[in-house]
C-alpha positions, 0 to 999 in steps of 0.5 A, a space after each residue: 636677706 637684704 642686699 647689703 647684709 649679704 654684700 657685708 657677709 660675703 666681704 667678712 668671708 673673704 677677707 677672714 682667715 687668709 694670710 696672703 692678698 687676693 686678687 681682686 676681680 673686674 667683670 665685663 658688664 655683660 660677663 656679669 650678666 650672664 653669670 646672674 642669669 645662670 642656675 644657683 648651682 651654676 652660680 655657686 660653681 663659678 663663684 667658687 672656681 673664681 675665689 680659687 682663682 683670687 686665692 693664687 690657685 692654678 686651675 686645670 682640666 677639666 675645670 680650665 683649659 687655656 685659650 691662646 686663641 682668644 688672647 695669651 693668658 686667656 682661660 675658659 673656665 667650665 661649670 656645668 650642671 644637670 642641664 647646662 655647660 657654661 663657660 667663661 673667658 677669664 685672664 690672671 696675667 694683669 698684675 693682681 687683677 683677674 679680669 672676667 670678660 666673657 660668658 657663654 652656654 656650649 652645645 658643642 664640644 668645640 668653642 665657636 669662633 663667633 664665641 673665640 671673636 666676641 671673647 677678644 671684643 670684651 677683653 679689649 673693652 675691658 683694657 682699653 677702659 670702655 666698660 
């Protein structure tokens, strides 16, 4: 399936069907990189926790858990499969605007301050209109 056709497709279905606006999304370069580096499963995963997200829903545990220590507001979203725990620093509180700065593998239970500390640098590249 070409590009373009997909593009078409994935617009048709999300504006199809849907009595309210979403919320739109905006990627930090490198939160957008590392979701396409991810499995298919992984990607289907997040993809669908973020269309919940657009459509108003409240995420919680075990999918979302809040992460005041990267910013008020801020959330981990978590996806994993088979082989993989992947994780995702997101905001809802801008307006209409889901803003998705940071994405990172977890081998460990506890989120890494070195993970907590680049989250805050991409969330504030994103704000301050640097990427």
């Amino acid at each position: 399936m070409s590009q373009n056709r997909a593009k078409i497709t994935l617009a048709y279905v999300l504006n199809s069907g849907h009595s309210r606006k979403m919320k739109g999304i905006k990627f930090h370069p490198r939160a957008i990189e590392f979701i396409r580096e991810q499995s298919p499963e992984i990607r289907q995963k997040i993809g669908e926790a973020l269309r919940d997200l657009q459509k108003g829903m409240i995420l919680g545990m075990p999918k979302s858990r809040p992460m005041v220590s990267v910013a008020p507001g801020a959330a981990e979203l978590r996806v994993k499969d088979a082989g993989t725990t992947a994780r995702m620093f997101y905001i809802t509180k801008v307006a209409d605007l889901i803003i998705v700065f940071h994405g990172f593998k977890k081998d460990t239970r506890k989120t890494p301050q070195h993970e907590i500390e680049l989250g805050k640098k991409r969330l504030k590249e994103v704000i301050d209109g640097k990427v």
